[in-house]
C-alpha positions in Angstrom: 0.0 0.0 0.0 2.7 2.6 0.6 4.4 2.4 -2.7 1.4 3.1 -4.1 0.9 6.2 -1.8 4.7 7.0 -2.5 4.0 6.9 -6.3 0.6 8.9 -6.2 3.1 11.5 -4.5 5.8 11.6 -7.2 3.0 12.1 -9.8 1.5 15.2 -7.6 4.8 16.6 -6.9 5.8 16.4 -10.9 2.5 17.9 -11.9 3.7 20.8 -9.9 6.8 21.1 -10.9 6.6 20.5 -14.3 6.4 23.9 -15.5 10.1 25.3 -14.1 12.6 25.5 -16.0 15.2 23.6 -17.7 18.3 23.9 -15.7 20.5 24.7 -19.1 17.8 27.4 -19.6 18.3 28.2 -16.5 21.9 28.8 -16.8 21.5 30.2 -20.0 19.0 33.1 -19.0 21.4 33.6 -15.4 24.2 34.4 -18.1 22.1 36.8 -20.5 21.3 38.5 -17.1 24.8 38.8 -16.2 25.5 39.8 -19.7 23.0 43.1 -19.0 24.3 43.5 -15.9 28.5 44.5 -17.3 26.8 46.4 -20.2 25.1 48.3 -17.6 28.4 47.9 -15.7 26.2 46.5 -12.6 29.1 44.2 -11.6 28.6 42.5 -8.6 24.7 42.3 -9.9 26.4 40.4 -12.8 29.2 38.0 -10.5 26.4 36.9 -8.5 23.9 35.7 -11.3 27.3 34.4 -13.1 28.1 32.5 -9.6 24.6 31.0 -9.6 24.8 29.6 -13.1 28.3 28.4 -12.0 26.5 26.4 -9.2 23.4 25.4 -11.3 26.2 23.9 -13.9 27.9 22.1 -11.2 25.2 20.7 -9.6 23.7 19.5 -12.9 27.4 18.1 -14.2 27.0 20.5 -17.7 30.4 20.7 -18.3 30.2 23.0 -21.0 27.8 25.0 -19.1 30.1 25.1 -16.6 32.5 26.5 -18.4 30.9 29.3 -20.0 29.9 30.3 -16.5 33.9 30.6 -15.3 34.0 32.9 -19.0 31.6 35.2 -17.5 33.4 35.3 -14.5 36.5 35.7 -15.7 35.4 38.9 -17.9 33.6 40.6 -14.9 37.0 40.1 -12.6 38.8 41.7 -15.3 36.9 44.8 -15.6 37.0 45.0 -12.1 40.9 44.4 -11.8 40.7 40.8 -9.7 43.3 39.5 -11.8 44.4 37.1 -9.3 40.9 35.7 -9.1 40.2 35.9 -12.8 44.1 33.8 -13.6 42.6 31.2 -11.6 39.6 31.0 -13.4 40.9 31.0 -16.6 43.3 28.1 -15.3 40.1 26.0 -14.4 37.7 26.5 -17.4 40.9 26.0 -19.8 41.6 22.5 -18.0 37.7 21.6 -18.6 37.6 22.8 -22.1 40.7 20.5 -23.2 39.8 18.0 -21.3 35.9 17.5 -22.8 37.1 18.7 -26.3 35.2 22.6 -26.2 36.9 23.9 -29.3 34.4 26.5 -29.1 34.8 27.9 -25.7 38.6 27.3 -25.6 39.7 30.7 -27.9 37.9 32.8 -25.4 39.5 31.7 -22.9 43.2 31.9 -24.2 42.5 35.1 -25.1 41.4 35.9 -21.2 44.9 34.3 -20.3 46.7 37.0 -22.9 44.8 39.9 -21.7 45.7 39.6 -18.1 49.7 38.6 -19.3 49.3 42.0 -21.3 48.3 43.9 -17.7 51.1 42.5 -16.0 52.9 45.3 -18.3 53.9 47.6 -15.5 57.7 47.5 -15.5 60.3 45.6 -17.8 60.7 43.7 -14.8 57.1 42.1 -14.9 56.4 42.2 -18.6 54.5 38.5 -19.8 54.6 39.7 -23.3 56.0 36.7 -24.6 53.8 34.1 -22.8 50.7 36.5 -23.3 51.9 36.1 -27.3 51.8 32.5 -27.3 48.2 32.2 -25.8 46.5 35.2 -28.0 48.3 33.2 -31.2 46.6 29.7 -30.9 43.5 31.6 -29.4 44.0 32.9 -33.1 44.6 29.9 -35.2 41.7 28.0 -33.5 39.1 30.9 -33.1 35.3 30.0 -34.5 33.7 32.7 -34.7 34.4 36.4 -36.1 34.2 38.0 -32.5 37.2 35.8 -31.1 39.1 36.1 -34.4 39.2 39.9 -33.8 39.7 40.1 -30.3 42.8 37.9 -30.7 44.2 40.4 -33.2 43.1 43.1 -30.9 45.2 41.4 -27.8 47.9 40.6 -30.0 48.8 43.9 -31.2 48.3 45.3 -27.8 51.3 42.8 -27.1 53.3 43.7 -29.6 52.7 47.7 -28.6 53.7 46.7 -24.7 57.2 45.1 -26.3 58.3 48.3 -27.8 56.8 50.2 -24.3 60.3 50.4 -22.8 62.4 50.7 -25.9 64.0 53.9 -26.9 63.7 53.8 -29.7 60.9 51.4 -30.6 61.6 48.4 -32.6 60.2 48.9 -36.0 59.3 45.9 -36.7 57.3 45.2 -33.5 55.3 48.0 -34.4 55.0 47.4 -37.7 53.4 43.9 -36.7 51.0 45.8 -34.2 49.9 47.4 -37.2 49.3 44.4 -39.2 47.2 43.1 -36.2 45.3 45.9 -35.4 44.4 46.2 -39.4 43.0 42.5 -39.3 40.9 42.7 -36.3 39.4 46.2 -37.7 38.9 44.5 -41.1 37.1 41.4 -39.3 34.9 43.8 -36.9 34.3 46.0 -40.0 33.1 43.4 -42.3 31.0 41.5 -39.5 29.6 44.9 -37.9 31.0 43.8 -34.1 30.2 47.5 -32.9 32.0 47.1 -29.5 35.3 45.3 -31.4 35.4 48.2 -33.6 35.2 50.8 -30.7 37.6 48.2 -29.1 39.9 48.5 -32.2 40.2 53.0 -31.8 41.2 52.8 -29.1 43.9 50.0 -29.7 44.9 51.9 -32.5 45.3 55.5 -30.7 47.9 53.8 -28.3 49.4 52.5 -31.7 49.6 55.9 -33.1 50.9 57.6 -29.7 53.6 55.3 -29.5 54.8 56.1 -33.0 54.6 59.7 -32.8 52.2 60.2 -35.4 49.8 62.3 -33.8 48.8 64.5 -37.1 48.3 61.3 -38.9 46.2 59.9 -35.9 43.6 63.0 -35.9 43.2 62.5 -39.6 42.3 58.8 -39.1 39.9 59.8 -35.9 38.4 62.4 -38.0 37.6 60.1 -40.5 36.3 57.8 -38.1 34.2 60.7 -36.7 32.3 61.1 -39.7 31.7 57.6 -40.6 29.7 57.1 -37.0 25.8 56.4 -36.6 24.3 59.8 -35.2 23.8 57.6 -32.3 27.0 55.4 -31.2 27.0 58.5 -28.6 29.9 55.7 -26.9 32.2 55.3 -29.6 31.6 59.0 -30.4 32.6 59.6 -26.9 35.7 57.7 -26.8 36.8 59.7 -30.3 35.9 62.8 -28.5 38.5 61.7 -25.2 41.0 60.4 -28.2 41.0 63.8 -29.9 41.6 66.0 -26.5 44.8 64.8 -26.2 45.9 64.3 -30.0 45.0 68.2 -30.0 46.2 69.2 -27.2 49.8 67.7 -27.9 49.8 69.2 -31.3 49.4 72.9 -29.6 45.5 73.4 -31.0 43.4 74.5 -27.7 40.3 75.6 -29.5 40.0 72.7 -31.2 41.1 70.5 -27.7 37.9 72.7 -26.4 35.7 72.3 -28.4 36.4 68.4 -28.8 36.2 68.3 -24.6 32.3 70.1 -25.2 31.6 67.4 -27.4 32.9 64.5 -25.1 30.5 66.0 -22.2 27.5 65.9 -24.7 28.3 62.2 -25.8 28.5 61.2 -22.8 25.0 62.9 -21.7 23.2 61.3 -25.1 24.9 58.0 -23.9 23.6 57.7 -20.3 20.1 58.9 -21.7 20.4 56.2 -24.3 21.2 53.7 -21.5 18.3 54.9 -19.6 16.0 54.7 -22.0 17.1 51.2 -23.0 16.6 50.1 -19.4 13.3 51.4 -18.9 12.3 49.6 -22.1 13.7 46.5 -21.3 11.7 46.7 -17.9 8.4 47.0 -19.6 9.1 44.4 -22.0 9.8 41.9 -19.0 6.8 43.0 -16.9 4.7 42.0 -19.6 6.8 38.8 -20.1 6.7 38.2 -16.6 2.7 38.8 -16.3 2.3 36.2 -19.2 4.7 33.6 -17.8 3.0 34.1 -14.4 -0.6 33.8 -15.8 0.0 30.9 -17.4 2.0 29.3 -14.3 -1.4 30.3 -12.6 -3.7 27.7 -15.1 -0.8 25.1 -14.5 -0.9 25.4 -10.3 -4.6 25.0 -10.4 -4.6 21.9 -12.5 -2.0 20.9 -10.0 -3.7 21.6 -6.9 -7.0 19.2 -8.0 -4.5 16.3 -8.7 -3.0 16.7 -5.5 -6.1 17.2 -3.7 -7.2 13.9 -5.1 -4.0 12.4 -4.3 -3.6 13.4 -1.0 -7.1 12.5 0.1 -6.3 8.6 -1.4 -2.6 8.7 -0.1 -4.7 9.9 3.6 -6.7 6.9 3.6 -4.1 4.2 2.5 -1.8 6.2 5.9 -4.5 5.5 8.2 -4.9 2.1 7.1 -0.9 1.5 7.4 -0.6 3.7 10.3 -3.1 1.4 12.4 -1.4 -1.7 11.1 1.9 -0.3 12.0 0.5 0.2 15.9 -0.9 -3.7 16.1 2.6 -4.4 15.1 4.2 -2.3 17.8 2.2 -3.5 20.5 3.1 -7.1 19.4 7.0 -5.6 19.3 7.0 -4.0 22.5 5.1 -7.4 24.4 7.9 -9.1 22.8 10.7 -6.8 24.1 9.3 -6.5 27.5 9.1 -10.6 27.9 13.3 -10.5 26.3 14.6 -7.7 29.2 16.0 -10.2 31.1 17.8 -12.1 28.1 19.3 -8.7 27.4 20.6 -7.8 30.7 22.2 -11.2 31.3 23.9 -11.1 27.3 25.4 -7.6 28.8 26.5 -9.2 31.9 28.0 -11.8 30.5 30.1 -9.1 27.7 31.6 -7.1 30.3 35.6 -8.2 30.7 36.0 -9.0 33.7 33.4 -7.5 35.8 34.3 -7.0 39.6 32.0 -8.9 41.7 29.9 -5.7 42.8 29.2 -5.7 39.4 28.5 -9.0 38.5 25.8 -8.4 41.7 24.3 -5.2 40.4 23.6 -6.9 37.0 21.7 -10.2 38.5 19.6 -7.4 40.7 18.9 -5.2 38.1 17.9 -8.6 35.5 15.6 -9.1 38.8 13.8 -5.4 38.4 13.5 -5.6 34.9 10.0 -6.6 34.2 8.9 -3.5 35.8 10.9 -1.2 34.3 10.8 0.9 30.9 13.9 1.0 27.9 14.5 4.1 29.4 14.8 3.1 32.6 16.9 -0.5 32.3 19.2 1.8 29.6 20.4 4.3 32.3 20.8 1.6 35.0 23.2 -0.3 32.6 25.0 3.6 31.9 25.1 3.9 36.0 26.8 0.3 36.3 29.4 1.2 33.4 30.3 4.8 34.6 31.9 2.9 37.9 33.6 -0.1 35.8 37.0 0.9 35.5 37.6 -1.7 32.0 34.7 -0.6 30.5 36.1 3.6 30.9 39.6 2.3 29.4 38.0 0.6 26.2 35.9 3.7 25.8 38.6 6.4 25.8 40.6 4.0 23.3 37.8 4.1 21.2 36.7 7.6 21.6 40.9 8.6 21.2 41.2 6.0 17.9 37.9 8.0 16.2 39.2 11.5 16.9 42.4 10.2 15.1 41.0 9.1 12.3 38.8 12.3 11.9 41.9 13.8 12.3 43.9 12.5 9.3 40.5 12.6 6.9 40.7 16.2 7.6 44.4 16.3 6.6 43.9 14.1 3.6 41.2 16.2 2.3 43.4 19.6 2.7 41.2 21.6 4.1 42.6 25.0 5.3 42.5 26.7 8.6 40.2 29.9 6.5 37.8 26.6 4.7 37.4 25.2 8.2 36.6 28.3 9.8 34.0 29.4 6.7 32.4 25.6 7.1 31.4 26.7 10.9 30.4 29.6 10.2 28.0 27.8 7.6 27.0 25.7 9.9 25.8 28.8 12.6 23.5 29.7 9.6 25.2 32.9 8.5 25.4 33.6 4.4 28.1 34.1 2.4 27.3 38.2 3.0 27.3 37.6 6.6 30.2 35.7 6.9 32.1 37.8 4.6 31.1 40.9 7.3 32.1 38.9 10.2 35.9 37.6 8.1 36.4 41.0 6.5 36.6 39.4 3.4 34.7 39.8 0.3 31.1 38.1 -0.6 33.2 36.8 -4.0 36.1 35.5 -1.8 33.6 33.3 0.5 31.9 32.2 -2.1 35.6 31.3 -3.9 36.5 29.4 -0.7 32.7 27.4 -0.4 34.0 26.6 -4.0 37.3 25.2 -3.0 35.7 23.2 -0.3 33.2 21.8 -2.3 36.1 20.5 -4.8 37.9 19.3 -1.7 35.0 17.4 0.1 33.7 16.2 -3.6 30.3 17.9 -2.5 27.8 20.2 -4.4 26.2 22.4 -2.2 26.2 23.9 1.7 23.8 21.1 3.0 26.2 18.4 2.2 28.9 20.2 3.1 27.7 20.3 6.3 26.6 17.0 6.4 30.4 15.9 5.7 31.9 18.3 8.1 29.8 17.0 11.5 31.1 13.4 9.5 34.4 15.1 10.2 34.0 16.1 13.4 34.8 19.9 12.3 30.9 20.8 13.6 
């Protein structure tokens, strides 16, 4: 009778559930929200939703979910200068996307790699020119789509330009070959009409220019530019504008640096309308959305709620009818229990090592008493007896003294650190991530870096079993 109750409840609980999501789509629309989120340079909005489809992939073992996840990571901790964080990103979503075969999502990610070897670039001393070189080539020769094929020009000439940063003079053929790049990703963003490549590309090329000391040549080309622009890429227009200030200013021409600086402010005014306007737009569009999505989720939870009804009100009667079965049994159990006290008490008596006399005595009276005493009862006698046998306190600190041990080296086996450790307790007081970052110091992305590190460590997927595995362990 109870599987049948068990299975009416599976087909209840599916009827409700049936409507969510995929967990892919889930994933998916976390990082198109995260996406919205840097263009609206919301960044920490955008790490957590990128964070949640990181754990979303995880838990449903999408590799390749996975790793575009650690992608969108990696980009936001670049614009936001966690380097650190965003190499050892990069490191993990490179060793997944070899390891499964991603062709696709490997480019990106080399490309991450040379970007953050070109921003090492702050002394001769810590230039990665060289290494950044080698990735943003085979992020080259591999790339699958136009986007990656520019961007790896884009990263490659921005190599090149950091080689000849310290040289006096430059090298001319390292910045002849920054040319040639930065001509190839402009022609690729060009012809495929990658807007934000081809902004990307100006302003590549203006470091290009400044480092060859052709500023006359690089207002012509930003002039041309200029007039070639939509009347309303306010952005790129802007980033022209901040270009020109400087070209004009170093060629002796204030009016003109002026004039350009009025310009910038008005870009930059149309722009944050523009972006305003966008947002407000996008927000009506996904109240209406969310009003369909919910309407219809409405239909589906009413549907639900008469198949569950009907299922509960069968699975009721089938638990009464078990539930009184299960007490006839009981009653038979506990009749049976109470007539096998005395076996019990003399097995334990006779199990003891060497039991003193007393003992022995206190045993044989309590196996007299026991027919008229409880579980409970007979169980704390026995504790009473045990606490004043001297063998019996020996056996149990060896035993209590062996499992601490073991606990012990499982902890050192797994590696846990002294900072993991402390964040698992802190889990386990109920705090979030926020709250334990408040009470560390730390950041709400490094706790949630470190749950990540544990989880690898432990070979667990979320807080409940890592929990679960750290009382195992003895740490709670």
């Amino acid at each position: 009778m109870r599987k049948f109750v068990y299975l009416f409840l599976l087909i209840a609980l599916a009827a409700c559930v049936g409507g969510r999501k995929d967990p892919v789509e889930l994933e998916e629309e976390l990082l198109q929200e995260a996406a919205r989120d840097v263009e609206a340079q919301r960044y920490e909005a955008a790490m957590e939703k990128g964070l949640m489809a990181l754990e979303a992939a995880r838990l449903s073992g999408d590799a390749r979910e996975e790793v575009k996840a650690l992608k969108t990571i990696i980009g936001i901790d670049i614009m936001t200068s966690r380097d650190a964080d965003a190499w050892d990103k990069a490191l993990e979503a490179e060793s997944i996307a070899r390891s499964k075969g991603f062709e696709e999502e490997l480019p990106g990610i080399l490309i991450s790699k040379a970007k953050l070897c070109s921003y090492a670039e702050i002394s001769p001393e810590t230039g990665r020119n060289d290494e950044g070189l080698d990735y943003a080539q085979e992020a080259l020769k591999i790339a699958k789509t136009p986007e990656d094929e520019a961007e790896a020009c884009y990263v490659i000439a921005s190599l090149y330009i950091n080689k000849n940063r310290w040289s006096h003079p430059i090298d001319p053929e390292i910045y002849n070959n920054a040319g040639k790049y930065l001509d190839k990703g402009q022609a690729i963003a060009e012809t495929h009409d990658i807007r934000r490549l081809r902004r990307n590309g100006i302003i590549f090329r203006s470091r290009w220019f400044q480092q060859g000391g052709r500023n006359e040549e690089a207002i012509r080309y930003f002039e041309q530019v200029y007039g070639s622009l939509e009347e309303t890429d306010y952005v790129t227009a802007a980033a022209l504008d901040d270009r020109l200030v400087r070209l004009y200013t170093r060629t002796g021409d204030a009016e003109k640096a002026l004039e350009t600086h009025d310009n910038y402010v008005f870009h930059i005014q149309k722009y944050l309308q523009q972006k305003q306007d966008e947002t407000l737009q996008e927000m009506e569009t996904r109240f209406e959305v969310e009003n369909k999505e919910r309407e219809i989720e409405r239909r589906g939870y009413r549907i639900s709620i008469l198949i569950v009804l009907v299922l509960l009100a069968l699975a009721v009667i089938a638990l009464i009818t078990g539930y009184l079965q299960r007490i006839r049994r009981r009653n038979a159990e506990l009749q049976k229990i109470n007539n096998t006290k005395e076996q019990l008490i003399a097995f334990l008596s006779q199990d003891l090592k060497n039991p003193a006399n007393e003992y022995t005595s206190a045993l044989e009276k309590l196996s007299q008493e026991a027919t008229g005493l409880s579980g409970d009862e007979i169980r704390e006698k026995c504790q009473e007896i045990a606490r004043s046998a001297q063998s019996i306190n020996q056996e149990v600190a060896e035993y209590v003294g062996d499992v601490l041990i073991q606990r012990s080296r499982r902890i050192a086996d797994i590696g846990l650190s002294q900072r993991e450790i402390q964040i698992i307790r802190l889990s386990a007081e109920g705090l979030t991530a926020a709250q334990i970052a408040e009470k560390l110091y730390l950041s709400v992305h490094t706790v949630n870096t470190h749950r990540q590190r544990i989880y690898s460590k432990m070979e667990v997927k979320n807080v409940s079993e890592m929990l679960r595995t750290g009382k195992e362990l003895g740490i709670i």
